[in-house]
Legacy VTK file of the C-alpha trace (Angstrom):
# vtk DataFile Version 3.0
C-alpha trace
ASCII
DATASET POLYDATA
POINTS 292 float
-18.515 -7.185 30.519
-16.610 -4.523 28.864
-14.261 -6.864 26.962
-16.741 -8.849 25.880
-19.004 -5.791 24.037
-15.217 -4.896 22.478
-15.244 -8.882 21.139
-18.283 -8.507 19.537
-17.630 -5.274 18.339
-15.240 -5.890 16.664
-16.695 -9.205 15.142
-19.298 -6.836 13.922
-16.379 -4.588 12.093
-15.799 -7.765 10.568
-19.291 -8.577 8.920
-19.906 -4.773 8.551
-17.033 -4.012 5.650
-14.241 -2.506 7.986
-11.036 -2.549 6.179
-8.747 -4.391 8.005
-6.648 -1.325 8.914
-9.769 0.064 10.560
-10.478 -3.203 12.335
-6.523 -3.186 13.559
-6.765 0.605 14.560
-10.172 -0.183 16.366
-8.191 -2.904 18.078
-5.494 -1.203 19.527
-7.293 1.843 20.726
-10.077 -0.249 22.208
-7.490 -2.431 24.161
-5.743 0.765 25.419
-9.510 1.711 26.375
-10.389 -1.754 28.489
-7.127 -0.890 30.345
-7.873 2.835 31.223
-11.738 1.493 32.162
-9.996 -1.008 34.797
-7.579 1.725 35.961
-10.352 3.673 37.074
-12.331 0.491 38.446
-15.633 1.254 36.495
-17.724 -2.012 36.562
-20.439 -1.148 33.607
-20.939 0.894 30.563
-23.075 3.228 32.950
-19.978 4.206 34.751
-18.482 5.913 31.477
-19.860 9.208 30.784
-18.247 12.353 28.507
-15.243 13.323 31.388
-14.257 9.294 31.385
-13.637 9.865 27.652
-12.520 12.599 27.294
-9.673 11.934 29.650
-8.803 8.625 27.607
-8.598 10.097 24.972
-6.559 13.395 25.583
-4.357 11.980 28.675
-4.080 7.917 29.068
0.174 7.192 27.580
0.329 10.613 26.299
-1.227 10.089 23.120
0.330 11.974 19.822
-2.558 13.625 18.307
-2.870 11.233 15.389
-3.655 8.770 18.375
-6.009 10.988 19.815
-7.650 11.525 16.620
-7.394 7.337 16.368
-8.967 6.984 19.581
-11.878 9.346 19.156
-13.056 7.778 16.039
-12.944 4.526 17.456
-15.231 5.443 20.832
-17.745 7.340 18.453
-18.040 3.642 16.840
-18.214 1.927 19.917
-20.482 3.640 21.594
-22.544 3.827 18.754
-22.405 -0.050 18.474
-23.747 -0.278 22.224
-26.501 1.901 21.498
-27.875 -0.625 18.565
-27.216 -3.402 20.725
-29.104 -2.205 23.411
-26.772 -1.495 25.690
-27.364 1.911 26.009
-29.522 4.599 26.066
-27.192 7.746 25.559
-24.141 8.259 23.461
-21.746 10.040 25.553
-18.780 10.042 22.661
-20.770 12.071 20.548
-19.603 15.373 21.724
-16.067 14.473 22.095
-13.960 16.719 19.068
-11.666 15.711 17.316
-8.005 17.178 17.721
-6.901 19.481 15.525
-3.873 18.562 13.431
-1.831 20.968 11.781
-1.405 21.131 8.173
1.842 20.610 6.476
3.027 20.743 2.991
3.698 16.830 2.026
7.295 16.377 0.998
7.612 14.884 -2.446
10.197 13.563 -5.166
11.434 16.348 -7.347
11.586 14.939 -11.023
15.503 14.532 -10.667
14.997 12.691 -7.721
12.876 10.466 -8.892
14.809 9.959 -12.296
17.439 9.199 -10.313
15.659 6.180 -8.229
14.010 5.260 -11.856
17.493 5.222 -13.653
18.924 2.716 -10.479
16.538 0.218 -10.511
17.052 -0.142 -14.265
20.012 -1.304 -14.188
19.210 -4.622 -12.865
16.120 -4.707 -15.587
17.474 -7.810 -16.912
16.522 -9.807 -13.515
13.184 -11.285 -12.750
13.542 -9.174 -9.434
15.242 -5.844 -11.258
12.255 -5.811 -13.664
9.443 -6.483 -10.526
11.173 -3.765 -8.563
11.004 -1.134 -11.600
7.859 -1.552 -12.532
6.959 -1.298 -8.865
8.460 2.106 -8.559
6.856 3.447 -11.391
3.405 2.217 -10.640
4.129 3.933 -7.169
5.635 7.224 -8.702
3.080 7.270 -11.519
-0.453 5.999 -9.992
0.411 6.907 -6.757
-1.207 3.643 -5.042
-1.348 2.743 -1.530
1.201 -0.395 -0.473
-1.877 -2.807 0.628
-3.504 -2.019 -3.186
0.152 -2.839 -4.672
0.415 -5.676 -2.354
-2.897 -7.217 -3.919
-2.188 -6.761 -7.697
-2.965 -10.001 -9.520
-2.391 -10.151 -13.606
-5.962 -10.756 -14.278
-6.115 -6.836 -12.863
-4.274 -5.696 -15.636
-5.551 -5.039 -18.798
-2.730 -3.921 -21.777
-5.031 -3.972 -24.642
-6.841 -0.974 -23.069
-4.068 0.129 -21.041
-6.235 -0.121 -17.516
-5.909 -1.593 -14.191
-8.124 -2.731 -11.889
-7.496 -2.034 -7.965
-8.772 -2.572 -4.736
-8.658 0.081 -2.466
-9.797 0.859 1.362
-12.813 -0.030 1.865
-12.470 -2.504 -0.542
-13.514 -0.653 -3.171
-12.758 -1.314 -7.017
-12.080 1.348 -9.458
-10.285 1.455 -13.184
-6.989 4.010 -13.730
-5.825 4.255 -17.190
-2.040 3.983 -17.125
0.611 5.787 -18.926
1.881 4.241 -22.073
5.212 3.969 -20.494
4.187 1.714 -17.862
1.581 -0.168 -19.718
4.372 -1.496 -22.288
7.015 -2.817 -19.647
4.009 -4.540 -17.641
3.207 -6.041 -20.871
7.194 -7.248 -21.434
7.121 -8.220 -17.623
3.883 -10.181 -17.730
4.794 -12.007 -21.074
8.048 -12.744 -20.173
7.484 -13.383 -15.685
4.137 -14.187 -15.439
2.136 -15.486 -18.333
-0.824 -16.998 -15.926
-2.618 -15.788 -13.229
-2.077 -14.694 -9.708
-0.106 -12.010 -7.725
1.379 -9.676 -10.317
4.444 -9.190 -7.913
6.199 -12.285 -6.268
9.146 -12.721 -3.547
12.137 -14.757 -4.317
10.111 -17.716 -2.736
7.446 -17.501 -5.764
4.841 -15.843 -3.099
3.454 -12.822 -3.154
5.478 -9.820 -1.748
4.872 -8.264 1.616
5.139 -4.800 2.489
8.338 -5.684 4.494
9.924 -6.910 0.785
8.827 -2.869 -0.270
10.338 -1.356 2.322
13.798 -3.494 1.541
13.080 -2.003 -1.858
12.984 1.565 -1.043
16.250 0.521 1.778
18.326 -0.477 -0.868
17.720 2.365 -2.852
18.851 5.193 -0.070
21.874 3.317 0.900
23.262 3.035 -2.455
22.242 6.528 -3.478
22.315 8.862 -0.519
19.358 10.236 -0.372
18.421 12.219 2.571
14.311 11.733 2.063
12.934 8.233 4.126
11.126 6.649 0.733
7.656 5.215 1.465
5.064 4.476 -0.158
2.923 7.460 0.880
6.420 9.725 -0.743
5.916 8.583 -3.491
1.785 9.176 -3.642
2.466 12.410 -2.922
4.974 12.643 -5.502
2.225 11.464 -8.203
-0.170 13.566 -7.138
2.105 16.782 -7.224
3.210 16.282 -10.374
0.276 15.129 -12.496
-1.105 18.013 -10.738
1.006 19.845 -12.189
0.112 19.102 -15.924
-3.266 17.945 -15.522
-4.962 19.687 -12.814
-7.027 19.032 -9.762
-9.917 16.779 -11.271
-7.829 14.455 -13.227
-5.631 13.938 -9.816
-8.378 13.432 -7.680
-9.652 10.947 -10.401
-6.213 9.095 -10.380
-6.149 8.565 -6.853
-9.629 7.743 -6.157
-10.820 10.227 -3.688
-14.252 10.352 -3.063
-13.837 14.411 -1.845
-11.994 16.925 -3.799
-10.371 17.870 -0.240
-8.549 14.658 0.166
-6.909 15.717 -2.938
-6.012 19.093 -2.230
-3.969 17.481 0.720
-1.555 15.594 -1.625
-2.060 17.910 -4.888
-1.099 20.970 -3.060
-0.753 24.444 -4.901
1.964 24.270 -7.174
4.711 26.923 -6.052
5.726 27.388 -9.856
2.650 27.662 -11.589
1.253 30.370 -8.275
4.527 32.269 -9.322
3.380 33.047 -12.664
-0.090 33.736 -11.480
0.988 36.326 -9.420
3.223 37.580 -12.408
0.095 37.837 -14.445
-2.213 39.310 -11.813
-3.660 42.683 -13.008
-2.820 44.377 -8.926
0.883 42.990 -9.607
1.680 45.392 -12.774
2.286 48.762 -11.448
4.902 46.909 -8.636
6.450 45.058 -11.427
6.765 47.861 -13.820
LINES 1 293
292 0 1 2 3 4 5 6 7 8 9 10 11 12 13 14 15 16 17 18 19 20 21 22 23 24 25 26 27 28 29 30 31 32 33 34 35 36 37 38 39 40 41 42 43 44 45 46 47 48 49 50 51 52 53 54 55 56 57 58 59 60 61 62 63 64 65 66 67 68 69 70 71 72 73 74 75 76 77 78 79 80 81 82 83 84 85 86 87 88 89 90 91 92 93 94 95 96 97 98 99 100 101 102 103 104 105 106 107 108 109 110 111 112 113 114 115 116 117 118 119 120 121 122 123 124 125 126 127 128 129 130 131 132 133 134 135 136 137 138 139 140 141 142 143 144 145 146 147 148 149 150 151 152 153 154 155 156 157 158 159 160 161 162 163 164 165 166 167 168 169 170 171 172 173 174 175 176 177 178 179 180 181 182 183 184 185 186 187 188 189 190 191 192 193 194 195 196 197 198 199 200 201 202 203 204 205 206 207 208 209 210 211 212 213 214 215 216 217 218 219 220 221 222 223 224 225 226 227 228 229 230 231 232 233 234 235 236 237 238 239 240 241 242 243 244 245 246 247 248 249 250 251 252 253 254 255 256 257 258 259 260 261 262 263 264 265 266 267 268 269 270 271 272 273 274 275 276 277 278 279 280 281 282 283 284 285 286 287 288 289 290 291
């Protein structure tokens, strides 16, 4: 009975906006979930009650806590779903917490660093797939967007008369971001000269639209042939965008650029700018008398 409320939960993800990251997440946690449920031979939903879940969620594989964190979202919106349906009366994930995960500074490209990777993919500029894989890594270093939004560029999203582009984001939500004149003239060369039509902005070798695997082969080929000690992602260099436009144009404009709904999803990637807090604290009326 279990597995088939998980079926049409998820089928109701499906009709219900879910991005399909949330559906896949959902997924996995939920099938980790059926199997605990059999472990402990509980026959119906009645059986499951706050100690069940909470000991799924904190013990079953020894989850990491960002799979703790997954799992506890997921049974709040399953057991949610089963009290619409009618399945039942209380909602015992409601009081399960979520885990607390320790904050970190994100790491980020340095402006030599990324120079560097900038300056090595334009050597090859004069290739269809030197040219894609530039303009690639400055959309990523400069916009800062998320691999599935890069993924799903088509020309028709980018306008060069304006200077904007349109993207898709989780949730499948559509916003504008103006981009820098930089960028906006070599998309115009690339789309002129690559791809005049319509369709994905960024193609394979096979004339199909790249994958995040072809991104990652990217971002290999650039550490083995320059030594760099950071793992490039996608997610580097967002946080790499967002520290540095920070830098020069503040919080608002950043959260703007990346298209956070809440200023505190910013503050996560923007994070306080060691430099400029070093002249703060220079200028700081309490600092004088030490300094002097």
């Amino acid at each position: 009975m279990l597995r088939k409320y998980i079926t049409d939960f998820l089928a109701y993800c499906k009709v219900t906006d879910f991005s399909n990251s949330s559906i896949k997440s959902l997924h996995a946690s939920l099938k980790d979930f059926a199997t605990f449920v059999d472990m402990q031979r509980i026959d119906t939903t009645k059986g499951i009650g706050y100690r069940e879940l909470s000991c799924f969620v904190s013990d079953f594989k020894e989850p990491s806590v960002h799979k703790k964190k997954a799992r506890v979202w997921c049974m709040h919106q399953f057991f949610h779903f089963l009290m619409l349906s009618g399945h039942i009366k209380n909602n015992p994930a409601l009081e399960l917490p979520y885990p607390k995960i320790e904050k970190t500074v994100p790491q980020f490209l340095t402006v030599e660093e990324f120079n560097t990777i900038v300056e090595f993919f334009a050597v090859n500029v004069h290739s269809t797939n030197g040219f894609r894989n530039l303009v690639l890594i400055l959309i990523l270093g400069l916009l800062g967007l998320r691999t599935a939004t890069i993924v799903s560029l088509d020309v028709e999203h980018i306008d060069t008369e304006t200077g904007l582009v349109w993207i898709t984001e989780k949730g499948r939500r559509q916003r504008q971001v103006v981009m820098p004149e930089l960028l906006n003239t070599l998309l115009t060369v690339y789309i002129a000269e690559y791809h005049p039509g319509r369709g994905s902005l960024f193609l394979s070798t096979r004339k199909k639209r790249i994958s995040p695997r072809i991104l990652q082969d990217i971002f290999r080929t650039a550490v083995n042939s320059l030594g760099i000690e950071k793992n490039l992602h996608s997610r580097l260099f967002r946080h790499t965008a967002a520290t540095h436009l920070n830098r020069v144009a503040g919080t608002a404009i950043t959260q703007t650029t990346l298209g956070h709904d809440r200023l505190y999803n910013t503050l996560k990637y923007a994070h306080l700018n060691p430099d400029r807090y070093a002249v703060y604290m220079k200028r700081h009326p309490f600092m004088r008398g030490v300094a002097s």
